[in-house]
PDB file of N, CA, C and O in Angstrom, chain B, residues numbered from 101:
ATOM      1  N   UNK B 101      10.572   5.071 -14.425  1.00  0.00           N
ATOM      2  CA  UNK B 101       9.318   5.238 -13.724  1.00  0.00           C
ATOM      3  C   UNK B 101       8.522   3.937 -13.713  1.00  0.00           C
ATOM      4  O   UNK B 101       8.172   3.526 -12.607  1.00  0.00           O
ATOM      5  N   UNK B 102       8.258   3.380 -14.570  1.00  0.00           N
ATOM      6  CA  UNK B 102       7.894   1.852 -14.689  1.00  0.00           C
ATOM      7  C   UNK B 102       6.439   1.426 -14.415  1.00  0.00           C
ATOM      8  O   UNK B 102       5.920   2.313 -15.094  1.00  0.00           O
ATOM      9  N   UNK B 103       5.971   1.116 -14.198  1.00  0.00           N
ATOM     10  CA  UNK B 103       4.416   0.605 -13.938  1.00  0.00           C
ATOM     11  C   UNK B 103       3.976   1.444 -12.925  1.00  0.00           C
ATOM     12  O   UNK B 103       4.332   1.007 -11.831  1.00  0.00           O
ATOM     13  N   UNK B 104       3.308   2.533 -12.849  1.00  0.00           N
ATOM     14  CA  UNK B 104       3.223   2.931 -11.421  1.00  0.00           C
ATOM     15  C   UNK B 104       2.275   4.338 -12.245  1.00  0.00           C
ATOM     16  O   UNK B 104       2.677   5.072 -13.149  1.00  0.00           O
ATOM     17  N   UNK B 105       0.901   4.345 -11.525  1.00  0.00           N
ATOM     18  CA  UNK B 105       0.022   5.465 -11.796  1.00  0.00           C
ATOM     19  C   UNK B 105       0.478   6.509 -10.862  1.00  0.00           C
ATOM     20  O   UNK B 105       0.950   6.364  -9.734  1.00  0.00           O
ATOM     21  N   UNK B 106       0.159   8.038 -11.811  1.00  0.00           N
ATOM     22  CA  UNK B 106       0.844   9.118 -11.316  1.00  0.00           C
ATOM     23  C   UNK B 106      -0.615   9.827 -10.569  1.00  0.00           C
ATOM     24  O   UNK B 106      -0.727  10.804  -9.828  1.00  0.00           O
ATOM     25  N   UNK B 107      -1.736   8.781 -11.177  1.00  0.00           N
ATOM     26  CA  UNK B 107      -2.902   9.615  -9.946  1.00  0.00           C
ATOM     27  C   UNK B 107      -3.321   9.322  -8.889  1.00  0.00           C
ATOM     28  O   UNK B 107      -3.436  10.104  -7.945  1.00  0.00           O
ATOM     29  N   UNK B 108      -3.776   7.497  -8.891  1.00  0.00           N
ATOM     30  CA  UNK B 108      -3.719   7.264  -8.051  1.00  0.00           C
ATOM     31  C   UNK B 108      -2.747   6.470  -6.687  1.00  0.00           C
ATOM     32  O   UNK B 108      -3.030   5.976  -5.595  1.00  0.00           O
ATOM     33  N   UNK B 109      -1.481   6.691  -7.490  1.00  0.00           N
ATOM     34  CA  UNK B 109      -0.187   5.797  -6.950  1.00  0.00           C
ATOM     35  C   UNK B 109      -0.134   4.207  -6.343  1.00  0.00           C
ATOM     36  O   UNK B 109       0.469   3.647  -5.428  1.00  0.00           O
ATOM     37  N   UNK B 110      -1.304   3.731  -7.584  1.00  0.00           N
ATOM     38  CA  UNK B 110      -1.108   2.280  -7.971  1.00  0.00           C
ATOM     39  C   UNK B 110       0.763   1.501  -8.509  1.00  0.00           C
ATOM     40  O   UNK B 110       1.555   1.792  -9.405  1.00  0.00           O
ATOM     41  N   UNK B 111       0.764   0.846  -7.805  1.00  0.00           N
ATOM     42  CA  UNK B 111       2.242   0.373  -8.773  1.00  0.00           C
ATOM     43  C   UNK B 111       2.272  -1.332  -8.489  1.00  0.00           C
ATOM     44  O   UNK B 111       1.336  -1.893  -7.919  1.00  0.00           O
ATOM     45  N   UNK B 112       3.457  -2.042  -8.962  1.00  0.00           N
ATOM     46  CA  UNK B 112       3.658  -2.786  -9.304  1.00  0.00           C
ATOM     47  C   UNK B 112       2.638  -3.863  -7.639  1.00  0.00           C
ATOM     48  O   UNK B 112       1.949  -3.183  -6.878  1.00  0.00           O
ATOM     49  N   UNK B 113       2.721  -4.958  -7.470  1.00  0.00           N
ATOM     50  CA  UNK B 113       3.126  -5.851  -6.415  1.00  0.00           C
ATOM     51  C   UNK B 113       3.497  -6.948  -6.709  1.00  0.00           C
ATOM     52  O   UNK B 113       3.346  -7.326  -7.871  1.00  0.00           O
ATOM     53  N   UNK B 114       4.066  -7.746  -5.791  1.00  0.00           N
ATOM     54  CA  UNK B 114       4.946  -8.753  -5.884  1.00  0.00           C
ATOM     55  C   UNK B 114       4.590 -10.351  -5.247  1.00  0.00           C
ATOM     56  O   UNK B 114       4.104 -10.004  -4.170  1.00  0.00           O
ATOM     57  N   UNK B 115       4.545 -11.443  -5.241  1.00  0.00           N
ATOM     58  CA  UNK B 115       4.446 -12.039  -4.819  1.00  0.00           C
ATOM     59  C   UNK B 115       4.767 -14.031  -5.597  1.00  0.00           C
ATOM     60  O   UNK B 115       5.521 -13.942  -6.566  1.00  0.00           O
ATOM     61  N   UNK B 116       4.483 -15.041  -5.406  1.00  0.00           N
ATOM     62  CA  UNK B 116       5.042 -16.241  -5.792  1.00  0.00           C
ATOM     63  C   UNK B 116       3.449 -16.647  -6.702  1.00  0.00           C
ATOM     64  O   UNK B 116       2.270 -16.345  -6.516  1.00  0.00           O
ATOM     65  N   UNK B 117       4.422 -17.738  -8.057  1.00  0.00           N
ATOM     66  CA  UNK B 117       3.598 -18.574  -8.770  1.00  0.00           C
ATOM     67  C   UNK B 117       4.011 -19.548  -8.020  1.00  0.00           C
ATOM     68  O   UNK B 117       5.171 -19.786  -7.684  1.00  0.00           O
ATOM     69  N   UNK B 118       3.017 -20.139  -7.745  1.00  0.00           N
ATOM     70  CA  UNK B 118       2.584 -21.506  -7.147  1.00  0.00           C
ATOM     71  C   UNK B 118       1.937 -22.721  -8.207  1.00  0.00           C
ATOM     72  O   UNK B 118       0.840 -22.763  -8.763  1.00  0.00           O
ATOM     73  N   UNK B 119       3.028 -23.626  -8.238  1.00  0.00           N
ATOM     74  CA  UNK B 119       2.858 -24.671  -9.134  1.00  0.00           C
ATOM     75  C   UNK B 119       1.897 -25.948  -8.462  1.00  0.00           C
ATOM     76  O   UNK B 119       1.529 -25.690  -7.316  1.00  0.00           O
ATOM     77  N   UNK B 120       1.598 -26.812  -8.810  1.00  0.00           N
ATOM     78  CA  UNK B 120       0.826 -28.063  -8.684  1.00  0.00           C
ATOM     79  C   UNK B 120       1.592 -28.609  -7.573  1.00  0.00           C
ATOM     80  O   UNK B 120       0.952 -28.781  -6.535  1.00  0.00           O
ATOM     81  N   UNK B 121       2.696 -28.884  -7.571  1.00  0.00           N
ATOM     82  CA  UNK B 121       3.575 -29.699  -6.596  1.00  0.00           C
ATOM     83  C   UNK B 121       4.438 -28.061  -5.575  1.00  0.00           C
ATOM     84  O   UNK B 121       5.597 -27.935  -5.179  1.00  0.00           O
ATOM     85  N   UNK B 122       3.482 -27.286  -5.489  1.00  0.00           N
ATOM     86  CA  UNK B 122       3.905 -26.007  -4.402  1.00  0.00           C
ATOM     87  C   UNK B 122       5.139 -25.818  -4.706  1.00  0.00           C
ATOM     88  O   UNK B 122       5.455 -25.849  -3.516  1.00  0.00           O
ATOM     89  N   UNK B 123       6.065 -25.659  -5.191  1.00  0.00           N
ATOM     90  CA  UNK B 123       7.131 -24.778  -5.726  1.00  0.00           C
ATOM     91  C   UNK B 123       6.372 -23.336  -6.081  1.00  0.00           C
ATOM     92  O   UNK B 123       5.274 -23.160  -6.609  1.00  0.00           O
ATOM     93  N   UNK B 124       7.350 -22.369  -5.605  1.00  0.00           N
ATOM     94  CA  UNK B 124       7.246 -21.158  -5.470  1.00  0.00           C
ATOM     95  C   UNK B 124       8.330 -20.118  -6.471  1.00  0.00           C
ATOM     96  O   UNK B 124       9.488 -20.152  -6.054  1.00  0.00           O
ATOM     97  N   UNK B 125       8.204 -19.583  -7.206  1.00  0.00           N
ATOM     98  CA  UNK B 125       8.808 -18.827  -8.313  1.00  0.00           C
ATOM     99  C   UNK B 125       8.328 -17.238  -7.709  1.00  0.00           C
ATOM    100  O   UNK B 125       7.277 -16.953  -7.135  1.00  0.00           O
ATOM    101  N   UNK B 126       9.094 -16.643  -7.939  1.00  0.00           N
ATOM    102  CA  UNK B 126       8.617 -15.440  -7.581  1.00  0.00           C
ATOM    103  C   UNK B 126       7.721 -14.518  -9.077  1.00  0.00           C
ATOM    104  O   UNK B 126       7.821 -14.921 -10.236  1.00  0.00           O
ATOM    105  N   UNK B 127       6.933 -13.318  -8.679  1.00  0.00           N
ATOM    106  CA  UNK B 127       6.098 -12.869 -10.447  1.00  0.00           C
ATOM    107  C   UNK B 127       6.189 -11.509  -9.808  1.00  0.00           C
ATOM    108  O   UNK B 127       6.836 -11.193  -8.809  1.00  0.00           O
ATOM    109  N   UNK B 128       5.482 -10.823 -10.509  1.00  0.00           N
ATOM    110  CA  UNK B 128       5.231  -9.901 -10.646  1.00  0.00           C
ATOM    111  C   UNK B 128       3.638  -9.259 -10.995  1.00  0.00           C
ATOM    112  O   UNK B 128       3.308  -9.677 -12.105  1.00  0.00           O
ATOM    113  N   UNK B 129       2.474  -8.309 -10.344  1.00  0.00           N
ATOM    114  CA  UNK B 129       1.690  -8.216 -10.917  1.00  0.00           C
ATOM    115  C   UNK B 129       1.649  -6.813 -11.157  1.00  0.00           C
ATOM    116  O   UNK B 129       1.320  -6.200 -10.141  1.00  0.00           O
ATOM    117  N   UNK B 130       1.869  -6.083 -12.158  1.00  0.00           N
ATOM    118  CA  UNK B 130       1.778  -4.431 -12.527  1.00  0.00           C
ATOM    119  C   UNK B 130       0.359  -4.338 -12.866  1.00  0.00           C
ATOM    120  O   UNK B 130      -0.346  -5.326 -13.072  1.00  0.00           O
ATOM    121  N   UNK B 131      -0.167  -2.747 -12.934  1.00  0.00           N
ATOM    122  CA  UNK B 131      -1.245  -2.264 -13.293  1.00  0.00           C
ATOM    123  C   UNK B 131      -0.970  -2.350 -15.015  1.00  0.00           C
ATOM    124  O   UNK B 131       0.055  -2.731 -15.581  1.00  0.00           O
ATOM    125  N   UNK B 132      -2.258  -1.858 -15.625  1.00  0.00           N
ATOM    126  CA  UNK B 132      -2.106  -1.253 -17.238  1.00  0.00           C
ATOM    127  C   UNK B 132      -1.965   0.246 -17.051  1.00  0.00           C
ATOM    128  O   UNK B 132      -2.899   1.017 -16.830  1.00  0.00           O
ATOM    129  N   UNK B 133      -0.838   0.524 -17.153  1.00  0.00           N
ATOM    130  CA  UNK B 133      -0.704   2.049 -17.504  1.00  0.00           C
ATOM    131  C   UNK B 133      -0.316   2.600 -18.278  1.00  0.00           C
ATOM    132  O   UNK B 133       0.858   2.244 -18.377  1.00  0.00           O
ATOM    133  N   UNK B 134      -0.592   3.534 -19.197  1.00  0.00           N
ATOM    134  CA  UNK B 134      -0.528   4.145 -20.419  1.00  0.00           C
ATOM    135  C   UNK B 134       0.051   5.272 -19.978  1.00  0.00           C
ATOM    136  O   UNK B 134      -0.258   5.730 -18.878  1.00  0.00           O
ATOM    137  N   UNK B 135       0.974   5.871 -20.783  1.00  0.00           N
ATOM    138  CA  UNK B 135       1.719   7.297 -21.032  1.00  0.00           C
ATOM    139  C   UNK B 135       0.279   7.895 -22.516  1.00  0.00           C
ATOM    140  O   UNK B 135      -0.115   7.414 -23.579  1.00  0.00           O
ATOM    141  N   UNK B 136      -0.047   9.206 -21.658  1.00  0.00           N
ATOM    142  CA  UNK B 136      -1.149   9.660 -22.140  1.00  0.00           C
ATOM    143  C   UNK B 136      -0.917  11.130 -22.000  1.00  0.00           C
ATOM    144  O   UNK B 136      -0.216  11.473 -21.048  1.00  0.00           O
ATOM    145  N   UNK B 137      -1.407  12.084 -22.819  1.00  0.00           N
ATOM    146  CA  UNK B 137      -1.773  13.798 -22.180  1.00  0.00           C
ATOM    147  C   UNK B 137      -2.937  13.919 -21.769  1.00  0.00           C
ATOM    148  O   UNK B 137      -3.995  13.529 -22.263  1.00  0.00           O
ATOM    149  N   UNK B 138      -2.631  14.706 -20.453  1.00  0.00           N
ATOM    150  CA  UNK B 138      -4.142  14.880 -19.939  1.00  0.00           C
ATOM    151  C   UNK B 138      -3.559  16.546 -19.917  1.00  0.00           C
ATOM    152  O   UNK B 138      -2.636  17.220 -20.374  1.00  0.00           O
ATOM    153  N   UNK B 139      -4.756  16.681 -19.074  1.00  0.00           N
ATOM    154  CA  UNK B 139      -5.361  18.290 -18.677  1.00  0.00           C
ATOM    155  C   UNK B 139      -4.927  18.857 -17.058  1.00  0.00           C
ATOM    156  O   UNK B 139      -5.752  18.866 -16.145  1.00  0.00           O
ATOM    157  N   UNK B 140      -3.740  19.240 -16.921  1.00  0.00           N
ATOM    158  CA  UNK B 140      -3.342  19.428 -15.752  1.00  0.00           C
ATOM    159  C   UNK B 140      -3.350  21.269 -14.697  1.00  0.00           C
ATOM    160  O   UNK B 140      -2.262  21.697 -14.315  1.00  0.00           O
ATOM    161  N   UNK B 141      -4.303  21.863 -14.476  1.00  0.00           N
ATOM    162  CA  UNK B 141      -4.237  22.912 -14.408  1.00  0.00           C
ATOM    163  C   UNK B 141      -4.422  23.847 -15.738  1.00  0.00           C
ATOM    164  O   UNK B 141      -4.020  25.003 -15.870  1.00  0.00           O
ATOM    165  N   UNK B 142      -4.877  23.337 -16.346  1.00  0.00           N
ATOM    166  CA  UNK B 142      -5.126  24.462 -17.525  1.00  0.00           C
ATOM    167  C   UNK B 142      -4.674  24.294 -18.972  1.00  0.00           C
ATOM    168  O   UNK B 142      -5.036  24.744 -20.059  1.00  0.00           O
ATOM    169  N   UNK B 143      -3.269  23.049 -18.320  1.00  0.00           N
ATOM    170  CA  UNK B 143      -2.436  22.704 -19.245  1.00  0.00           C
ATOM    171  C   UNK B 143      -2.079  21.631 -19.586  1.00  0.00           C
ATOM    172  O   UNK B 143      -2.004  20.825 -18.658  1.00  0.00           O
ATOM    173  N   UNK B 144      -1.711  21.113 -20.960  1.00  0.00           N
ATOM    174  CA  UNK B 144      -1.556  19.518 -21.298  1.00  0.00           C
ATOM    175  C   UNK B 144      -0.058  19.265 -20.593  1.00  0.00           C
ATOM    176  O   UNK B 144       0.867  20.031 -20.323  1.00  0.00           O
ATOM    177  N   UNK B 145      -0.266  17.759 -20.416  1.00  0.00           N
ATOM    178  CA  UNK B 145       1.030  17.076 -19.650  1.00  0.00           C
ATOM    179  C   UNK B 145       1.119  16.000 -19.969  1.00  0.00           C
ATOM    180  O   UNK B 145      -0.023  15.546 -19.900  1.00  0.00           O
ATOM    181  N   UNK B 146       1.868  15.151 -20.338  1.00  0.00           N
ATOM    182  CA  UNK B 146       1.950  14.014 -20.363  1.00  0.00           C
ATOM    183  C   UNK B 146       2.432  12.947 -19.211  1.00  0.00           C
ATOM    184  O   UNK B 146       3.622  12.758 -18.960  1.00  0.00           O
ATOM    185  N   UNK B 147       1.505  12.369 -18.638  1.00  0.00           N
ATOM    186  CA  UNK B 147       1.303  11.549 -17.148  1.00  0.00           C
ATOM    187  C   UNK B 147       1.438   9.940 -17.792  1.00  0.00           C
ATOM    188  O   UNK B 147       1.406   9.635 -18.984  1.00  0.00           O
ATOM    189  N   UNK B 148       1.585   9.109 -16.721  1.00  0.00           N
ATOM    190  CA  UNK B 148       1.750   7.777 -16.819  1.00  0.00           C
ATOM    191  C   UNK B 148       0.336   7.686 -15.986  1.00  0.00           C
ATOM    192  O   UNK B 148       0.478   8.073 -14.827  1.00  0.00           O
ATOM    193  N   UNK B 149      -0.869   7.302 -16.283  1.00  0.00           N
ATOM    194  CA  UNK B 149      -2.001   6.242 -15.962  1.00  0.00           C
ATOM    195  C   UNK B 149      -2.372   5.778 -15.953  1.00  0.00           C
ATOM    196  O   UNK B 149      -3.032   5.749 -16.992  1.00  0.00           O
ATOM    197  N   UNK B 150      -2.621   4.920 -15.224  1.00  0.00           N
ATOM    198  CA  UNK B 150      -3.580   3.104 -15.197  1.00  0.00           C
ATOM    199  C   UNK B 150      -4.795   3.707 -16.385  1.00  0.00           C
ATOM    200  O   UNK B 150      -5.057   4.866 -16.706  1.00  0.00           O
ATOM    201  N   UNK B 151      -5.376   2.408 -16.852  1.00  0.00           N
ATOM    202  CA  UNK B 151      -6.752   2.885 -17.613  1.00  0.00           C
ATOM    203  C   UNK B 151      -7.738   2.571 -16.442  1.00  0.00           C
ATOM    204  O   UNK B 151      -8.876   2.756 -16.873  1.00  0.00           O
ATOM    205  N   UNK B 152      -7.764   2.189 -15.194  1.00  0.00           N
ATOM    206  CA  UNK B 152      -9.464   2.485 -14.167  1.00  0.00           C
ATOM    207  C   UNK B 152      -9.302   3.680 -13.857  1.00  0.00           C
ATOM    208  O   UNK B 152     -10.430   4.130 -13.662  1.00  0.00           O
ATOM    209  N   UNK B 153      -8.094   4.933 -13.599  1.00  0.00           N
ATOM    210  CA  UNK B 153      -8.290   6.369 -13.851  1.00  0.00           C
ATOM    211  C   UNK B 153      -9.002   6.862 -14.881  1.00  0.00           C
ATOM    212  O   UNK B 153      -9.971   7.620 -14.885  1.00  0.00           O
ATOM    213  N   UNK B 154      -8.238   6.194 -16.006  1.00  0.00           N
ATOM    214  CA  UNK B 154      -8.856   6.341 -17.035  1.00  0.00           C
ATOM    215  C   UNK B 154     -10.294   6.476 -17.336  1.00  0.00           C
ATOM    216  O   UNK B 154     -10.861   7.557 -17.488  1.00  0.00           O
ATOM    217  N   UNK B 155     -10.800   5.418 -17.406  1.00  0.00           N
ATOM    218  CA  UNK B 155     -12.126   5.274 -17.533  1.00  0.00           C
ATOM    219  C   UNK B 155     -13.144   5.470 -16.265  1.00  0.00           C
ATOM    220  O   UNK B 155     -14.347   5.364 -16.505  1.00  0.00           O
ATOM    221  N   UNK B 156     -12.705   5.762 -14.878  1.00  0.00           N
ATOM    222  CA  UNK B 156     -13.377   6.405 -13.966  1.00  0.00           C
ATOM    223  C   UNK B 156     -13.558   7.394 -14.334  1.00  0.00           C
ATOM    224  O   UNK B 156     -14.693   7.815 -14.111  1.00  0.00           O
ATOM    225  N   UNK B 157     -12.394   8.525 -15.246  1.00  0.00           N
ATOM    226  CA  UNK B 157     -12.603  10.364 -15.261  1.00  0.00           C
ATOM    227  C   UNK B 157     -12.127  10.530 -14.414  1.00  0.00           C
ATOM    228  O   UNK B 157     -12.215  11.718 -14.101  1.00  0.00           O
ATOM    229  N   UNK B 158     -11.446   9.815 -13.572  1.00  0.00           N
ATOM    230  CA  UNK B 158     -10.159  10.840 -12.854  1.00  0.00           C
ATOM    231  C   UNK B 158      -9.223  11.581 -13.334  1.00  0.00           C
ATOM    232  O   UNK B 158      -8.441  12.095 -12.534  1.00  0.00           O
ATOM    233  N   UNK B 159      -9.102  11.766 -14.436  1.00  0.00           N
ATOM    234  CA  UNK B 159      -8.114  12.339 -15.446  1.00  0.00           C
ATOM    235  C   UNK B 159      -9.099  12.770 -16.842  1.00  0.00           C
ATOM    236  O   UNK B 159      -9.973  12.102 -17.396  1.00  0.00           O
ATOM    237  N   UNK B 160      -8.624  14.042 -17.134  1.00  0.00           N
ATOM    238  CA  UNK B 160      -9.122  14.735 -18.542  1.00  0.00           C
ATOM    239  C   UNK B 160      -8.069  14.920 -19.659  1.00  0.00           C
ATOM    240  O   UNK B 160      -7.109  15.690 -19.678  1.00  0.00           O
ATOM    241  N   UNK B 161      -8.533  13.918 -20.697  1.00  0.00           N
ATOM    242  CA  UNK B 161      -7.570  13.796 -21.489  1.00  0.00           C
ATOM    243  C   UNK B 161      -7.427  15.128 -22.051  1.00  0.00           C
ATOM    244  O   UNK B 161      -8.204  16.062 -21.858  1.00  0.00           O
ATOM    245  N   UNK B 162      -6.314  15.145 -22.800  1.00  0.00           N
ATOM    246  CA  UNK B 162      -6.124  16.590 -23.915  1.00  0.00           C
ATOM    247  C   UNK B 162      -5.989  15.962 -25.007  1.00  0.00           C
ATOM    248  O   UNK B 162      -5.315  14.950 -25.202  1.00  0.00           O
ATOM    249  N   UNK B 163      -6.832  16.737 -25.980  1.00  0.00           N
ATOM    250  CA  UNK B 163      -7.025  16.752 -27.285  1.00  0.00           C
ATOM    251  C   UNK B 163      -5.427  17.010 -28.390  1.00  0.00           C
ATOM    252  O   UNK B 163      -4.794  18.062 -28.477  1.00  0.00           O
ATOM    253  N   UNK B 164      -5.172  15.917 -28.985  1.00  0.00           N
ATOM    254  CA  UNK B 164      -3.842  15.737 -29.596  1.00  0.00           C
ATOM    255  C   UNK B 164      -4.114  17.239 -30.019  1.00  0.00           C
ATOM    256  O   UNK B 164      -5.086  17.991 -29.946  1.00  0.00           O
ATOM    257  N   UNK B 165      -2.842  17.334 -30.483  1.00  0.00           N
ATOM    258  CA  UNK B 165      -2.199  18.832 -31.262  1.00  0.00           C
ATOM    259  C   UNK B 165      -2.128  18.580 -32.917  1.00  0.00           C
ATOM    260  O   UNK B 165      -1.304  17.823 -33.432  1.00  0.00           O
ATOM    261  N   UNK B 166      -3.352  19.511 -33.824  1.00  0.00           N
ATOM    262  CA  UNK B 166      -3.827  19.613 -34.623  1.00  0.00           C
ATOM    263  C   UNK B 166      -2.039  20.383 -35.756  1.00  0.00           C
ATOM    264  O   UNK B 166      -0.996  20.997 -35.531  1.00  0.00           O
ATOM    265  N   UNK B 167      -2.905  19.657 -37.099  1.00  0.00           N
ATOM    266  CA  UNK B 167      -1.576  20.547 -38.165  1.00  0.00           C
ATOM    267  C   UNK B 167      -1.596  22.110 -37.620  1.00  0.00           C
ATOM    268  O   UNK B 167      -0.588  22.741 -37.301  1.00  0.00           O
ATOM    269  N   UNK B 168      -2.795  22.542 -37.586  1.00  0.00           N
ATOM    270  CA  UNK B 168      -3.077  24.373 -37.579  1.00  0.00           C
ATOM    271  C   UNK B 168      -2.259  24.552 -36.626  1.00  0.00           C
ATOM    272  O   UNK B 168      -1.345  25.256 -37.053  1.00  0.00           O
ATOM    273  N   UNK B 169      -2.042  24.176 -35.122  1.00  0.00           N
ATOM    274  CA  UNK B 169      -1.972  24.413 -34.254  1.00  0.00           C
ATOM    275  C   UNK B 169      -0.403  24.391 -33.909  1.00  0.00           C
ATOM    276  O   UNK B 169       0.232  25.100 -33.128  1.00  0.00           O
ATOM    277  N   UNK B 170      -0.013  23.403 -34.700  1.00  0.00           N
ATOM    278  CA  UNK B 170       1.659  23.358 -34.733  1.00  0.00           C
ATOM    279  C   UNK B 170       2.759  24.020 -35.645  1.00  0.00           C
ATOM    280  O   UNK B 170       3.951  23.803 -35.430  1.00  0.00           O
TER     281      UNK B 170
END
């Protein structure tokens, strides 16, 4: 699955490092995305999301799973 938000379907892009004397290398620029549980319909899931979902509240985290609870 690799760099790629499952909310807002942010993913990788591509394009050249450009040196002093213009030589061209090709890079890579990915988002920050975290494998996280959120709150999906009622129910926890574990999603791949950028953190600006994150920290917008486009996503409701779920509360880890307690000793009692397991």
């Amino acid at each position: 699955m690799g760099k790629f938000c499952q909310v807002c379907m942010k993913g990788t892009l591509n394009g050249n490092n450009v040196s002093h004397s213009e030589r061209k290398t090709h890079r890579i620029w990915a988002p920050n995305v975290q494998s996280v549980r959120v709150m999906v319909n009622g129910a926890a899931k574990r999603m791949n999301v950028c953190t600006r979902c994150l920290r917008s509240g486009k996503v409701q985290r779920a509360l880890p799973k307690t000793q009692e609870e397991a």
